[in-house]
N, C-alpha and C positions, 0 to 999 in steps of 0.2 A: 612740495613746498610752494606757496603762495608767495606776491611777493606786490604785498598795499602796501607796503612804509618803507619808509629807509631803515625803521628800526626792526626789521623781521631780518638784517644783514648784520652779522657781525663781521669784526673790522676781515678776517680771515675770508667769508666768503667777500666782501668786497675785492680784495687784491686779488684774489682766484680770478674773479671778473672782467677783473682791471687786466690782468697779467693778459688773457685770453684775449681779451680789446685787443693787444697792441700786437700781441702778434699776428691776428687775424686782419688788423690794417694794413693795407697793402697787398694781400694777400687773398685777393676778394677767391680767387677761383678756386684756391686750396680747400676749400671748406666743403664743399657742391656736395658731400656724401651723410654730412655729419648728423641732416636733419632730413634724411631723403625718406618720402612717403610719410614726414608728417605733417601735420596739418594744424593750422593756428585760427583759430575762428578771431576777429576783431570785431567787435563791439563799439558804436559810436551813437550816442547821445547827442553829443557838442559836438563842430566841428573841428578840424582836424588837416593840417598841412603837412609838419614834422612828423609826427606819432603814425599818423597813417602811411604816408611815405614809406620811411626809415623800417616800418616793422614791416611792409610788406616786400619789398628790395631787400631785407635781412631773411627773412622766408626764402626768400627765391634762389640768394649767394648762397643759404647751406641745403637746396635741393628740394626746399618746401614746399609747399602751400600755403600763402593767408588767406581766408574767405571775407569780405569786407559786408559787415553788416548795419546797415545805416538803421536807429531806430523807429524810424517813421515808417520804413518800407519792410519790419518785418510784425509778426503778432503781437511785440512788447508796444507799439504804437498802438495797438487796438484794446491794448488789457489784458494779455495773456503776464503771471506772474514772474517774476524773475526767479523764482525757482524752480518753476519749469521747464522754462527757457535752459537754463542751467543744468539742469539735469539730463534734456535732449541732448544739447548742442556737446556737452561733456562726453557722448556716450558714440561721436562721431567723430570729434576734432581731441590733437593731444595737448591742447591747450586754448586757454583763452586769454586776449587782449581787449579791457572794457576803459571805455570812458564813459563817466557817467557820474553822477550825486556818487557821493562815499559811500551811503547805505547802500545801495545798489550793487556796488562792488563788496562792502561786506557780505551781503544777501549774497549773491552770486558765489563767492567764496567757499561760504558756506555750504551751499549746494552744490556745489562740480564735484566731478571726480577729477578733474587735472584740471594741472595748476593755471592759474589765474593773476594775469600784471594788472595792477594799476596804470593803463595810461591815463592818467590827471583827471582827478577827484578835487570840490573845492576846496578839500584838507590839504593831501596832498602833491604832487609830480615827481615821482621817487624815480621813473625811468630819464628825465629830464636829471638829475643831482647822479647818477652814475655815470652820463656823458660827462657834467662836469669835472666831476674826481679826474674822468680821464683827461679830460684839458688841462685840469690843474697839473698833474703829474707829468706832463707834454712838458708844458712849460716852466714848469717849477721843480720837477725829478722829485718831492718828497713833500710830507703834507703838514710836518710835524713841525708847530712853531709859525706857522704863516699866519698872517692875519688877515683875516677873510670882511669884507665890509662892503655888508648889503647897504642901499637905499631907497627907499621907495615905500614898500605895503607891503606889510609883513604876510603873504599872500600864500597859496600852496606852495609854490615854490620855494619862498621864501622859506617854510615850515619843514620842508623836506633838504635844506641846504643847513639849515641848523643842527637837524638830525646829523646828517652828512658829516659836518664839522665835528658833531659830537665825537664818530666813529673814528674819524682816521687823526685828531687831535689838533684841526686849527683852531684858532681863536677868530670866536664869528661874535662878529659885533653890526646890532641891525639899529639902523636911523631910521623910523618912521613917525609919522606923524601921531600926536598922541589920538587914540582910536582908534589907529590899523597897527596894533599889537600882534607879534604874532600870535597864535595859536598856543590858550594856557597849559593845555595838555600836553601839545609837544615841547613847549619850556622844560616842563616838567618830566617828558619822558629824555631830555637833553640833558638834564640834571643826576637823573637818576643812571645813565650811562660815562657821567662825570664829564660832560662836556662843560666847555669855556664859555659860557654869550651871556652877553651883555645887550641890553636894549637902552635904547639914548633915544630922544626926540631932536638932537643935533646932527645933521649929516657931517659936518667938518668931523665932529668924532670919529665917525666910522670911517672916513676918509684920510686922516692923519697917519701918514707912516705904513697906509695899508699894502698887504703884497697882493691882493683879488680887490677890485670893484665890482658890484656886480647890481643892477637891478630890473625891471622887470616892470612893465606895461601899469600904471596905475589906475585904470579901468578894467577888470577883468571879464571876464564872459558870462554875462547873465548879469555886470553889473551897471550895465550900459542908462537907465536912467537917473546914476547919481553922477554922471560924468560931470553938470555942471559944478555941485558942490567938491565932488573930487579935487577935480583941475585948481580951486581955489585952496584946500585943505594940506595940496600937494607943493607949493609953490614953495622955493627954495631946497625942493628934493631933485633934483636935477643934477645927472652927472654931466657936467660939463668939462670943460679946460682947467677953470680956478680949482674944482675940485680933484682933479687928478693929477694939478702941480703938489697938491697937499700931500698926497700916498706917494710910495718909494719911487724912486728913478723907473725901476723896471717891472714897476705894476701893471697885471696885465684887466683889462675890462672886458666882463663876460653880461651877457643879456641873453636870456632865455626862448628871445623872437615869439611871434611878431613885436618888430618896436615899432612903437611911436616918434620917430624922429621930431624930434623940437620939443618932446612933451618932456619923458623920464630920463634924454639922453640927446643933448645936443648932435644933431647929424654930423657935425665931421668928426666927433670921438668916437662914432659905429666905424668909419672908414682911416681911423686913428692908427699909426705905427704899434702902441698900447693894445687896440683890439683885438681881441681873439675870437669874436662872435661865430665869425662864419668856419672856425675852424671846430669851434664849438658845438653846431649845429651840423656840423660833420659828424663828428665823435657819439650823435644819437645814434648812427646806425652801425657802428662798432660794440661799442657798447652792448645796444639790445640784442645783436649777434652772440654775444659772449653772453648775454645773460640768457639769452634762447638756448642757447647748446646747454648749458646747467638744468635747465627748468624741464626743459623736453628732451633731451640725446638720452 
């Protein structure tokens, strides 16, 4: 089992997931046997602070190996094929963790013999949207009936939070600017799993009455010289104070870091009684823990 999308989970293995998160929180030592002697190759394209971190400290907690593999400094820098690469690295390691273009991780995919994460493609961050699940259920104990309400750029993120929504049944309502639509495939694969979302060019929308805010850097990586039309196209998308008096008493706000303080998210709402960021960006390394032991044990 591979695991690029949110939608290659149905809702059953997500809670399997989830379930293993929670009890492995806390828990860090208990685990030291579960993945011992195997070995997790990572793959990096883009750089990389969370994903690299979190999956390699998750390696370690259940007795592992990560190999960290930067692409400049191996033969995918010089033009050696990814299906090569793929078929070697497969035939040593009992898993691989790639960032990289989506084709890339398709291709990859395609060619392993064992399984293969997406860590964040610019479709989408599907190991990113199972930490969340598990923050939401942290703090909200059930997923059914919440309303989830993104702001910003309907971004990878953003595409794998809709899926997300889709699966475990909130209602995900995205405010972006008209042109940073999400992703019409993933609408459509959101659709087709009978998910709720709704897309509005209003952020008050997606911020009225909501139980999640949640949004996400409006420059992404690789997209660094439209930042000055960006910053102008983005203007009134900003989760501020006004905007989180709009959403319920005890809405919590989630951001997927790195943030931009002052940009997508007023700095004192990251350090906000409402925030759950940094608990958030905890829950990656639970999370890919319980997703490691399914994928590899």
């Amino acid at each position: 089992m591979n695991f690029i999308s949110m939608a290659d989970m149905s809702l059953e293995d997500i809670t399997d997931i989830l379930d293993k998160a929670e009890d492995m929180k806390g828990k860090r030592k208990q685990g030291v046997d579960l993945l011992r002697n195997k070995s997790l190759a990572m793959l990096f394209e883009k750089p990389s602070t969370r994903t690299r971190a979190s999956f390699e400290v998750a390696m370690t907690d259940l007795g592992g190996h990560a190999l960290y593999l930067n692409w400049q400094e191996i033969q995918l820098g010089r033009g050696e094929s990814m299906e090569d690469t793929a078929r070697v690295l497969s035939s040593y390691v009992n898993g691989i963790m790639i960032r990289a273009e989506h084709s890339k991780v398709l291709e990859t995919a395609k060619s392993s013999s064992v399984p293969v994460i997406n860590g964040l493609t610019e479709l989408e961050h599907p190991c990113q949207s199972l930490a969340d699940l598990l923050t939401i259920r942290e703090f909200k104990e059930e997923f059914s009936g919440l309303k989830f309400g993104w702001i910003g750029d309907g971004n990878n993120v953003c595409n794998s939070s809709i899926l997300a929504g889709a699966l475990v049944g909130m209602k995900v309502v995205v405010a972006c600017p008209k042109g940073y639509e999400p992703n019409a495939d993933v609408l459509e694969k959101s659709r087709i799993l009978r998910g709720n979302t709704k897309i509005t060019h209003d952020p008050l929308e997606a911020a009225k009455n909501a139980d999640i805010l949640y949004t996400d850097v409006w420059v992404s990586m690789g997209d660094e010289a439209q930042k000055k039309k960006k910053m102008l196209d983005f203007k009134g998308f900003q989760i501020n104070a006004d905007v989180v008096k709009l959403a319920k008493d005890d809405v919590i706000v989630m951001h997927c870091l790195p943030a931009h303080r002052g940009e997508e998210i007023a700095s004192d709402i990251i350090d906000d009684p409402h925030s759950v960021i940094f608990e958030q960006a905890e829950n990656r390394l639970h999370a890919q823990k319980a997703l490691l032991v399914r994928l590899l044990g």
